[in-house]
C-alpha positions in Angstrom: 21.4 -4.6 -5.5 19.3 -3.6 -8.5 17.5 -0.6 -9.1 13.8 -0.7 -9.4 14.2 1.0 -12.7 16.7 -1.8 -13.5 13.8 -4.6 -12.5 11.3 -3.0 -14.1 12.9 -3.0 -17.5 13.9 -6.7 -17.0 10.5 -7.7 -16.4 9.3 -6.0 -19.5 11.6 -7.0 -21.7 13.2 -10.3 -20.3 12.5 -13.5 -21.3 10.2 -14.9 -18.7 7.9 -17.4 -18.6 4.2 -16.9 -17.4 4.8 -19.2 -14.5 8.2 -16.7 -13.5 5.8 -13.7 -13.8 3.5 -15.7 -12.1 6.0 -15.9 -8.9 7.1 -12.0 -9.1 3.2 -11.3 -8.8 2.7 -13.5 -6.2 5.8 -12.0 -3.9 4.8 -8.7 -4.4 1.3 -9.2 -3.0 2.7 -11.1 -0.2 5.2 -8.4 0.4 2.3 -6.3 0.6 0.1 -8.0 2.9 3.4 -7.8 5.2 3.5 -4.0 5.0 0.0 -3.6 5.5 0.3 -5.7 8.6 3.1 -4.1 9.6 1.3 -0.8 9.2 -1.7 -2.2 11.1 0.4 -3.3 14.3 1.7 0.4 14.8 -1.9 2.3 14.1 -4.5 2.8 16.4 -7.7 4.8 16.7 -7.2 8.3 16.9 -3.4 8.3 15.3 -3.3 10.4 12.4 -2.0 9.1 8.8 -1.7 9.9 5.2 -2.2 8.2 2.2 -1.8 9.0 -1.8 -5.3 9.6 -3.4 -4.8 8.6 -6.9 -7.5 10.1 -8.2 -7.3 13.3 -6.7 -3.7 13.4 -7.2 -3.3 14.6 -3.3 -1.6 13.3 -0.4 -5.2 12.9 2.5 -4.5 12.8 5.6 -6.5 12.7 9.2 -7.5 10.4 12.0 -8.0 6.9 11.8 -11.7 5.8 12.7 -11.5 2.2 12.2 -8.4 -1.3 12.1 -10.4 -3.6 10.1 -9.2 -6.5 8.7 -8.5 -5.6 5.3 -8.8 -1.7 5.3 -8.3 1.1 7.8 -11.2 4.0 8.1 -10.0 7.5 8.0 -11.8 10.5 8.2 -10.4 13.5 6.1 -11.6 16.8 5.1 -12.7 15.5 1.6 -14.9 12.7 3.7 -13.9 9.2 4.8 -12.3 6.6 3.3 -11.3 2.6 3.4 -7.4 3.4 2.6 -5.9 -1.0 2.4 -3.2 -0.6 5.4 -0.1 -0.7 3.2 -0.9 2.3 1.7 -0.5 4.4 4.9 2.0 6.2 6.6 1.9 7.8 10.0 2.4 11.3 10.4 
């Protein structure tokens, strides 16, 4: 299996077409709606999780408040936030 560094490098500098990148988009936003729903199934109210805060450049974590449908509410030190479900992890 290929390395991601290895699929990164021929996506930027292979020869595909814009309906081939077109695909690769497409499967990694389904692959992420799986995770997130994957990620949704396990959580509940009350678990606690953690997440990557870009701009903060910290890991956050605390208790979830809210499962929504597109977005979990969780309540950290900093405040609260709408993290998208793939982007969790339980602690």
């Amino acid at each position: 299996m290929p390395t991601i560094n290895e699929i990164n490098i021929e996506i930027m500098q292979g020869n595909f077409t814009n309906d081939q990148l077109n695909a690769i988009g497409q499967a990694i936003q389904f692959r992420r709606r799986q995770i997130g729903l994957q990620v949704k199934r396990q959580i509940r109210v009350g678990d606690t999780v953690k997440f990557y805060h870009s701009k903060l450049g910290l890991d956050l974590q605390g208790p979830v408040r809210a499962v929504k449908i597109k977005n979990v509410s969780v309540s950290t030190p900093q405040g609260l936030y709408r993290v998208p479900a793939n982007m969790l992890e339980v602690v």
